[in-house]
VOPAGU-2260 file (C-alpha; in pm, 1 decimal, decimal comma):
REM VOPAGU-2260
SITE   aa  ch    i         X         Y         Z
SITE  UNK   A    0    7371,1   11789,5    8900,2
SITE  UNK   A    1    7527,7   11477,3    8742,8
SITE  UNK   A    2    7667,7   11394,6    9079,3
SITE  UNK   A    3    7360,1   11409,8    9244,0
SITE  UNK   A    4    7149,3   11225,6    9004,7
SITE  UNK   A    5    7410,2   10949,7    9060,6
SITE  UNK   A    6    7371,1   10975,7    9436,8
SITE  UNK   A    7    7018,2   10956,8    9417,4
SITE  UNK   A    8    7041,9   10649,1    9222,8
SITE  UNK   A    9    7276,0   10519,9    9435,7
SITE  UNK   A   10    7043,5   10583,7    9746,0
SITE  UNK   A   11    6755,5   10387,5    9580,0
SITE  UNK   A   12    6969,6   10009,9    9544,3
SITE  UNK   A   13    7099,9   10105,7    9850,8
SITE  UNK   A   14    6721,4   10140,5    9996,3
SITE  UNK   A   15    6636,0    9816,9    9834,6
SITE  UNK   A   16    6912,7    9624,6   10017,7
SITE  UNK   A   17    6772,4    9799,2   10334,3
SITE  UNK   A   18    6496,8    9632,9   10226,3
SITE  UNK   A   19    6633,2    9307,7   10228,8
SITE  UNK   A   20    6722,3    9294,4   10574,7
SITE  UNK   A   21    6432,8    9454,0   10678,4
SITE  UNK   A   22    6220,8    9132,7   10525,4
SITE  UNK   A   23    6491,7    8877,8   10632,5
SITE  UNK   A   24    6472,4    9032,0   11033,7
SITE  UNK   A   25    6101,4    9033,6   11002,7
SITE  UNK   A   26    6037,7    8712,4   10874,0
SITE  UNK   A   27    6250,4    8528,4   11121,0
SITE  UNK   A   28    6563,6    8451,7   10870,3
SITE  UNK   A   29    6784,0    8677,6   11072,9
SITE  UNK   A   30    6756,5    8670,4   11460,3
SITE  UNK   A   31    6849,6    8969,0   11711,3
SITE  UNK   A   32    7189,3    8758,1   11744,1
SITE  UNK   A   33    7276,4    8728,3   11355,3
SITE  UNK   A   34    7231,6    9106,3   11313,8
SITE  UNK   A   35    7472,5    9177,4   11559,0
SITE  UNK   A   36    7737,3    8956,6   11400,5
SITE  UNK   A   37    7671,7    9080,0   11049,0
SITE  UNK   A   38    7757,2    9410,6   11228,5
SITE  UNK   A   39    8058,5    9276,8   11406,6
SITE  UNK   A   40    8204,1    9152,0   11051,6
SITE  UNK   A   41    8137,4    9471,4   10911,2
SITE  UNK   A   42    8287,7    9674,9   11193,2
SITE  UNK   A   43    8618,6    9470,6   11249,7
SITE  UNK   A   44    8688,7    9295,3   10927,7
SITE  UNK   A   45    8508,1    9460,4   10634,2
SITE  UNK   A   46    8537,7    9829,1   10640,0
SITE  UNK   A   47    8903,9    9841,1   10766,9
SITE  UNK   A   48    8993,3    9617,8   10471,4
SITE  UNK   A   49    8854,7    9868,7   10282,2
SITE  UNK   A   50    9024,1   10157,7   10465,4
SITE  UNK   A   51    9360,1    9917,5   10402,3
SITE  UNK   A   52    9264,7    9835,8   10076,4
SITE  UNK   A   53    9247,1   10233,3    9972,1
SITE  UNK   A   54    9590,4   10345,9   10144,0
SITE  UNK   A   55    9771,2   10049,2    9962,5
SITE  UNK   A   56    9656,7   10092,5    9625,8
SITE  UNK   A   57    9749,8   10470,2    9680,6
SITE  UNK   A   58   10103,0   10401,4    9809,8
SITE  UNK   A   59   10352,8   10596,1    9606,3
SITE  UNK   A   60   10119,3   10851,6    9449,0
SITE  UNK   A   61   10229,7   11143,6    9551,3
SITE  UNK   A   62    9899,2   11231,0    9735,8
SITE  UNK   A   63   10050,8   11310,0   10083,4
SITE  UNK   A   64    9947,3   11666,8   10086,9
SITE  UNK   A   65    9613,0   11574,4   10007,5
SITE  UNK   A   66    9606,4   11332,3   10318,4
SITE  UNK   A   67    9698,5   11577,5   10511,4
SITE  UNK   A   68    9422,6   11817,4   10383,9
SITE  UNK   A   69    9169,3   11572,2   10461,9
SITE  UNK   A   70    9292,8   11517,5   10836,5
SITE  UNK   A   71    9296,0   11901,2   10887,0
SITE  UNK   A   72    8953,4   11934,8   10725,0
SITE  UNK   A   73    8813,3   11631,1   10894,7
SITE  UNK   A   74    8889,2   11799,0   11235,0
SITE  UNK   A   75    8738,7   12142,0   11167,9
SITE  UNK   A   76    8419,3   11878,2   11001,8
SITE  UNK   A   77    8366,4   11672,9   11335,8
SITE  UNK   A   78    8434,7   12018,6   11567,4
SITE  UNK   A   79    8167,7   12173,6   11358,6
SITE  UNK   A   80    7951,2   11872,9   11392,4
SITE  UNK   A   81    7938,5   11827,1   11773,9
SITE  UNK   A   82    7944,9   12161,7   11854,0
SITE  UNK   A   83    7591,0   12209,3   11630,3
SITE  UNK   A   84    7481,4   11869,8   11827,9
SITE  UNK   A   85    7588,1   12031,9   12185,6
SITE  UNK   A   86    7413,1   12339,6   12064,4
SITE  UNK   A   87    7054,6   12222,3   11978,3
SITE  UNK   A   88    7051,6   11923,4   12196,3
SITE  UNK   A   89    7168,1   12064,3   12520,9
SITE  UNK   A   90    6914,3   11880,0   12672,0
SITE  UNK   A   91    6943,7   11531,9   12485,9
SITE  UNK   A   92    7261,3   11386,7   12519,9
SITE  UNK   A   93    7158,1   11099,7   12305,8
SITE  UNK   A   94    7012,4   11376,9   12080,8
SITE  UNK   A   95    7369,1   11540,9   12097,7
SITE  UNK   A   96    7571,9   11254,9   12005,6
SITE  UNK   A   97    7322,6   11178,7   11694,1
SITE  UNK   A   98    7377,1   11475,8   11572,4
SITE  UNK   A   99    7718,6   11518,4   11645,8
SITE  UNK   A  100    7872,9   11143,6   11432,7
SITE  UNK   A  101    7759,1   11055,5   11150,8
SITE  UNK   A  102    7661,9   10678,3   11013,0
SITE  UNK   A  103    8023,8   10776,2   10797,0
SITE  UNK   A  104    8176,2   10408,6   10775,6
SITE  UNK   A  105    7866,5   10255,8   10671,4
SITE  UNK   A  106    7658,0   10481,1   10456,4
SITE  UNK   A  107    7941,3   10743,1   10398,1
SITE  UNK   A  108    8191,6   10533,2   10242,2
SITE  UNK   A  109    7982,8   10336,1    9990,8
SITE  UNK   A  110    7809,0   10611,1    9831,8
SITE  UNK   A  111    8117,9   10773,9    9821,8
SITE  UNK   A  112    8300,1   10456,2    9630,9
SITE  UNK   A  113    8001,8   10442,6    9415,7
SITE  UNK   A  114    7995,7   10810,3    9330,5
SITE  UNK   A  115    8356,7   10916,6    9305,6
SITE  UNK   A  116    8538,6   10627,8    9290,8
SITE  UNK   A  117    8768,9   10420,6    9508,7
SITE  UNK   A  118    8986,3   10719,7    9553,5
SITE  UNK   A  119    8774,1   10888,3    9785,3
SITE  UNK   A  120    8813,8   10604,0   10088,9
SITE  UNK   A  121    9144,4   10751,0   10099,2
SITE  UNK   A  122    8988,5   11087,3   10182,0
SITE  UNK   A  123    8742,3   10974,5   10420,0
SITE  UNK   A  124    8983,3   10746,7   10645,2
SITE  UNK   A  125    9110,7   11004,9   10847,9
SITE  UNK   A  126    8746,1   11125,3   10882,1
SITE  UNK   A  127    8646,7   10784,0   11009,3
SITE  UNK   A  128    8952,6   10743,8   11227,2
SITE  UNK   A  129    8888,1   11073,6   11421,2
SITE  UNK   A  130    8494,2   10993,0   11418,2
SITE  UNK   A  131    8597,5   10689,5   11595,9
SITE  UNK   A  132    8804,2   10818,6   11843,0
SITE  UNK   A  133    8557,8   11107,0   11977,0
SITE  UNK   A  134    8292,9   10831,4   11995,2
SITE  UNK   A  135    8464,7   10645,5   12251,6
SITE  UNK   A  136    8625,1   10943,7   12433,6
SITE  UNK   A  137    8374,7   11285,6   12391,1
SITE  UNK   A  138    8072,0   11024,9   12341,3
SITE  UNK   A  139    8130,0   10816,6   12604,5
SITE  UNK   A  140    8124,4   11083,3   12860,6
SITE  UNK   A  141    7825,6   11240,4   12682,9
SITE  UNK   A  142    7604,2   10949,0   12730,1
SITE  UNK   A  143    7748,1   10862,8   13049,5
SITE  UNK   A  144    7699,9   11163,1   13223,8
SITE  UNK   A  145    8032,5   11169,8   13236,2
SITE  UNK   A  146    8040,6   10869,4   13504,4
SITE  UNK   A  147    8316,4   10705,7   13305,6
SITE  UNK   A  148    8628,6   10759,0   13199,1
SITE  UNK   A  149    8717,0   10705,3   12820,5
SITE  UNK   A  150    8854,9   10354,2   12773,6
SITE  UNK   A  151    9172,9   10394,6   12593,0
SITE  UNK   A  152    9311,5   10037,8   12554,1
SITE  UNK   A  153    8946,9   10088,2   12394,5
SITE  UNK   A  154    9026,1   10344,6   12128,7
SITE  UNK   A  155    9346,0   10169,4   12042,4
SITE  UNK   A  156    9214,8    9870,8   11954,4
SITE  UNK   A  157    8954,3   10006,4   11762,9
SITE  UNK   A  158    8964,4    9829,8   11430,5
SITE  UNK   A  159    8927,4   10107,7   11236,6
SITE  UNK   A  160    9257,9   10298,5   11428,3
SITE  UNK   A  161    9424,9    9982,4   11371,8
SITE  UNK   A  162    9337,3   10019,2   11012,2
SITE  UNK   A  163    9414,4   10314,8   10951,5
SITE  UNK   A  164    9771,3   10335,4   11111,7
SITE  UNK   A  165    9832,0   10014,2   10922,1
SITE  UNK   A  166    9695,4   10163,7   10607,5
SITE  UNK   A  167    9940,2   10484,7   10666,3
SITE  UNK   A  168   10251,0   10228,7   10684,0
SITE  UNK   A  169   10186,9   10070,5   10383,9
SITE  UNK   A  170   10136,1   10422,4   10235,4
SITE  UNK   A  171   10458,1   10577,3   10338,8
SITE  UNK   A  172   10670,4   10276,2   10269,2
SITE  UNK   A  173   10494,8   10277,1    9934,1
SITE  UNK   A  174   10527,6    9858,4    9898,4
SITE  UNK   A  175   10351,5    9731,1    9582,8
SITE  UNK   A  176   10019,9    9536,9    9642,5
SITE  UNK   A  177   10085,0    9184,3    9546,7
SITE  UNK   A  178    9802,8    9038,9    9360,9
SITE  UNK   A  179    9701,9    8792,0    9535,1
SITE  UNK   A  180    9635,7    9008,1    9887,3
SITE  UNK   A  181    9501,7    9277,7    9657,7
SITE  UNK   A  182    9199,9    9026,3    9565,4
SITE  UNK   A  183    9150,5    8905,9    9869,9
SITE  UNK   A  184    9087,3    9263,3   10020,9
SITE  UNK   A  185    8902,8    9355,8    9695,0
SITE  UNK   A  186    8666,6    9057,1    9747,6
SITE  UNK   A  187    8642,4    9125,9   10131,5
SITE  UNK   A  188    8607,9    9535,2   10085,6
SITE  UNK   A  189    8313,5    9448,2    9832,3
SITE  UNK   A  190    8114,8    9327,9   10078,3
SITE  UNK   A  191    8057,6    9689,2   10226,3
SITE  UNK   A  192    7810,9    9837,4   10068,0
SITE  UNK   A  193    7537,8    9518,6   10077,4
SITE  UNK   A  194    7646,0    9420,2   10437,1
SITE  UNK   A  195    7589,2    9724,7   10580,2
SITE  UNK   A  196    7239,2    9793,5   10395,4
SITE  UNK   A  197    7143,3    9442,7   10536,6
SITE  UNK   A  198    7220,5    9525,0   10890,4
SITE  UNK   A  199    7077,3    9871,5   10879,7
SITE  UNK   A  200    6756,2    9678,5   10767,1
SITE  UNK   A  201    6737,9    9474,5   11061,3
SITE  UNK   A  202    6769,1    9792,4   11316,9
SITE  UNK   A  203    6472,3    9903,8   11111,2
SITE  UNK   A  204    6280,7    9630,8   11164,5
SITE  UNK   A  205    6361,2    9595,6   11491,5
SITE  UNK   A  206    6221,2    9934,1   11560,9
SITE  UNK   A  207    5886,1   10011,2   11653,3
SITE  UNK   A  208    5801,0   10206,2   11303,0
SITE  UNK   A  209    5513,5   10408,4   11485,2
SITE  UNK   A  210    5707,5   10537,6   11772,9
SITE  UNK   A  211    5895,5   10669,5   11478,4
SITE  UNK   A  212    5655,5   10868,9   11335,9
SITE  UNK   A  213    5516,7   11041,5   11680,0
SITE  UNK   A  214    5849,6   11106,0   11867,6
SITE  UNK   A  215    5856,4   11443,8   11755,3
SITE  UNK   A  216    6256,4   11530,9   11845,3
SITE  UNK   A  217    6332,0   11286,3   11657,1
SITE  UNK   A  218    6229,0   11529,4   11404,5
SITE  UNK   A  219    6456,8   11811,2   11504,6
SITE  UNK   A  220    6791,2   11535,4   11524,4
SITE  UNK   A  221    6727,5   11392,9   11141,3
SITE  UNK   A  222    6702,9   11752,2   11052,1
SITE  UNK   A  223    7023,5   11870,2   11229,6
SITE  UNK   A  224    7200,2   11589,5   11122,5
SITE  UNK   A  225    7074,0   11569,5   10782,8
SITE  UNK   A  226    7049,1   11932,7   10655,1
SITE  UNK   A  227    7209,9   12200,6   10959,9
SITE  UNK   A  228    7536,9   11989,5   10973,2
SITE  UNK   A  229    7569,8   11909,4   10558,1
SITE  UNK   A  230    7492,6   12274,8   10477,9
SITE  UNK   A  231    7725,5   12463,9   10720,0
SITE  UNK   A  232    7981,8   12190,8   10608,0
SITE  UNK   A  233    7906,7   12294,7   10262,8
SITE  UNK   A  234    7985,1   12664,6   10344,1
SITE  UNK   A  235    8313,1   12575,7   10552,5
SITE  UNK   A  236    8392,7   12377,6   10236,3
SITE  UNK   A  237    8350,2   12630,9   10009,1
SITE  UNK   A  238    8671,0   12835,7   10179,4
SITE  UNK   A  239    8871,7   12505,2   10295,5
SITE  UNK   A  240    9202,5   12380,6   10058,1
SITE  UNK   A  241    9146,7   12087,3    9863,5
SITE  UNK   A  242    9044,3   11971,9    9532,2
SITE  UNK   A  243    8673,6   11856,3    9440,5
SITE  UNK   A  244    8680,5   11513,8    9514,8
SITE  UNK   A  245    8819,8   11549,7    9830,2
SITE  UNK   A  246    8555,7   11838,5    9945,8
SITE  UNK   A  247    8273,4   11627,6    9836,3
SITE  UNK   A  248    8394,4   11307,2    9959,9
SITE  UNK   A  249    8470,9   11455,4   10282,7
SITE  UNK   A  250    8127,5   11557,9   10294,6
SITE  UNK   A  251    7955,9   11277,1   10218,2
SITE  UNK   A  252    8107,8   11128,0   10500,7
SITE  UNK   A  253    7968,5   11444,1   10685,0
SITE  UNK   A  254    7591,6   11444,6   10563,8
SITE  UNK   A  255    7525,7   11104,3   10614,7
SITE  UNK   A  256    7270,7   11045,0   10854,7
SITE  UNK   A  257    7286,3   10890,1   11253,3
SITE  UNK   A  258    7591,7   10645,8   11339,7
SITE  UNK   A  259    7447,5   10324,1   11419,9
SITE  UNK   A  260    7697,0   10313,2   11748,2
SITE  UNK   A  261    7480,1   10588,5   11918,1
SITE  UNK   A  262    7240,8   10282,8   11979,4
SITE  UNK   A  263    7508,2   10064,4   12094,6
SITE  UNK   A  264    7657,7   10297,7   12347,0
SITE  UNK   A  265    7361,6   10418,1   12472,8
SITE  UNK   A  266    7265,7   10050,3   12522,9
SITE  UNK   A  267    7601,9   10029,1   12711,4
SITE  UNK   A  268    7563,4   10346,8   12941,0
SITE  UNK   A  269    7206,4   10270,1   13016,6
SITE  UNK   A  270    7060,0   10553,9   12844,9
SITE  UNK   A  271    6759,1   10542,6   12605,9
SITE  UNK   A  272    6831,7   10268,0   12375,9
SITE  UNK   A  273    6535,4   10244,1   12197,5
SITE  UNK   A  274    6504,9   10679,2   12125,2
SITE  UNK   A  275    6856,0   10570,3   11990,7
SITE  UNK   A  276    6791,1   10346,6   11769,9
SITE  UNK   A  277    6485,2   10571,4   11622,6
SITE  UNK   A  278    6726,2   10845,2   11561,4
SITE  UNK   A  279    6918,3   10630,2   11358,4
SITE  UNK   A  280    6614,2   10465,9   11136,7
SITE  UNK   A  281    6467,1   10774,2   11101,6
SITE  UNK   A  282    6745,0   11002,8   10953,9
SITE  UNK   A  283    6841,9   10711,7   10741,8
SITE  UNK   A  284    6534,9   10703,5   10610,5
SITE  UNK   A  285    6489,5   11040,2   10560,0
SITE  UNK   A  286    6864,0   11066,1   10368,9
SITE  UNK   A  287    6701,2   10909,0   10051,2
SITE  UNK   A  288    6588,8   11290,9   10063,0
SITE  UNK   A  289    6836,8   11484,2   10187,7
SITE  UNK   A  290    7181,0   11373,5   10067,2
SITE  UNK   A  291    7119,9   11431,8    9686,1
SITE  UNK   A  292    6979,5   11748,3    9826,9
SITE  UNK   A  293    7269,4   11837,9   10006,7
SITE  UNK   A  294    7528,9   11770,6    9694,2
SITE  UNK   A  295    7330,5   11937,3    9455,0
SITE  UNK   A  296    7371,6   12236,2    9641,2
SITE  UNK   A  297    7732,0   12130,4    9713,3
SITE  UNK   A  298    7818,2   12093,1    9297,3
SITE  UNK   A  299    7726,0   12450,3    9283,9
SITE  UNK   A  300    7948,8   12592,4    9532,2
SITE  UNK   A  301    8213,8   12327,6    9533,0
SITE  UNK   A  302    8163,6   12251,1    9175,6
């Protein structure tokens, strides 16, 4: 319950820097062009220093089995996932892929640092790394109608890949973090959690707030991706290996609500942009609710 209370708390500030961008887009501080960039800095330089950041300050603490727990886990997570999306949505392919990846770099890993510690990036890396991958491979072809073939100079440049895989190095040759690189990431890495409130603001208020509230399957994806995946990841948790920490961190990666890339690729593949970008608002709206939800129920079968 502690845990939850905490991630409820956490939920609100993060709601009120929501806020902020919401007010800044609105009023005309923020254009359509410096939302996207916030998002660009936050994509390719701030959350893989923090992915970076977590793998280094872990190098040469014995945690490789644990690594590899959260790799194996995050697979059977992210199968579960889009095969619940492919299930419910058959007919909605940006319905599917909403349901299917979750919004785990930006939402995921903050409340995570803020609830469990820094530890727990290093559990939801390889979550984030695989999420990444099957967004520009499985998702691609979902959205396209499978038109296109996935783009895999694409997935290797992905920061987040490139992150990672440096992050791993720097693990396994277990190098000390000199100080003055360790500030710079820590400095760059705390910049997650407000950036990406900010920019998720700006998608909100770039939305059309009563399209919203009358597009009823938008409904059925924030409740999929909010409460179907979280709680059948729950019960898969309950049996998985692993210690606390990394089950619930692992999970919060899994319950957050809709990646914000389902509104960039379907903007890419000419699908419906602007149903995207709803799905996203809505269910991270609607995740002030459901995540504490989801780990109170969580703390007493994963306790």
């Amino acid at each position: 319950m502690q845990i939850a209370v905490a991630l409820f708390q956490q939920v609100i500030v993060m709601f009120a820097l929501m806020a902020i961008g919401y007010l800044l887009r609105r009023g005309g501080i923020l254009g359509a062009e410096s939302s996207g960039d916030l998002g660009k800095l936050l994509v390719n330089a701030v959350l893989p220093a923090v992915v970076v950041r977590s793998f280094w300050t872990a190098a040469g603490d014995g945690r490789g089995g644990e690594l590899v727990q959260s790799f194996a886990i995050s697979v059977v997570l992210l199968a579960l996932a889009m095969a619940v999306g492919r299930a419910l949505q058959v007919r909605h392919p940006v319905g599917d892929f909403s349901v299917a990846f979750s919004n785990a770099g930006f939402i995921g890993i903050p409340l995570a640092r803020a609830v469990l510690g820094d530890g727990s990036v290093f559990f939801i890396a390889p979550f984030i790394a695989l999420l990444n991958v099957l967004q520009w491979t499985y998702g691609q072809r979902l959205l396209s109608g499978a038109r296109n073939r996935p783009d895999i100079r694409s997935i290797l440049l992905s920061p987040m890949l490139i992150a990672m895989v440096a992050g791993l190095a720097l693990y396994g040759m277990a190098m000390p973090l000199p100080a003055l690189v360790g500030t710079v990431l820590d400095d760059v890495a705390a910049l997650n959690s407000p950036l990406a409130m900010i920019v998720l603001g700006c998608y909100l208020a770039e939305s059309d707030l009563r399209m919203l509230l009358s597009t009823g399957n938008l409904y059925s994806v924030a409740m999929e991706r909010l409460l179907v995946v979280p709680l059948l990841s729950v019960a898969l948790l309950a049996f998985a290996p692993g210690g606390t920490d990394l089950k619930l961190s692992l999970l919060l990666a899994a319950a957050a609500p809709v990646g914000t890339n389902v509104a960039i690729f379907a903007r890419q593949n000419d699908s419906d942009y602007t149903y995207a970008s709803g799905c996203v608002c809505l269910s991270t709206l609607a995740s002030l609710v459901t995540m504490p939800v989801v780990m109170a129920v969580a703390t007493v079968f994963l306790g």
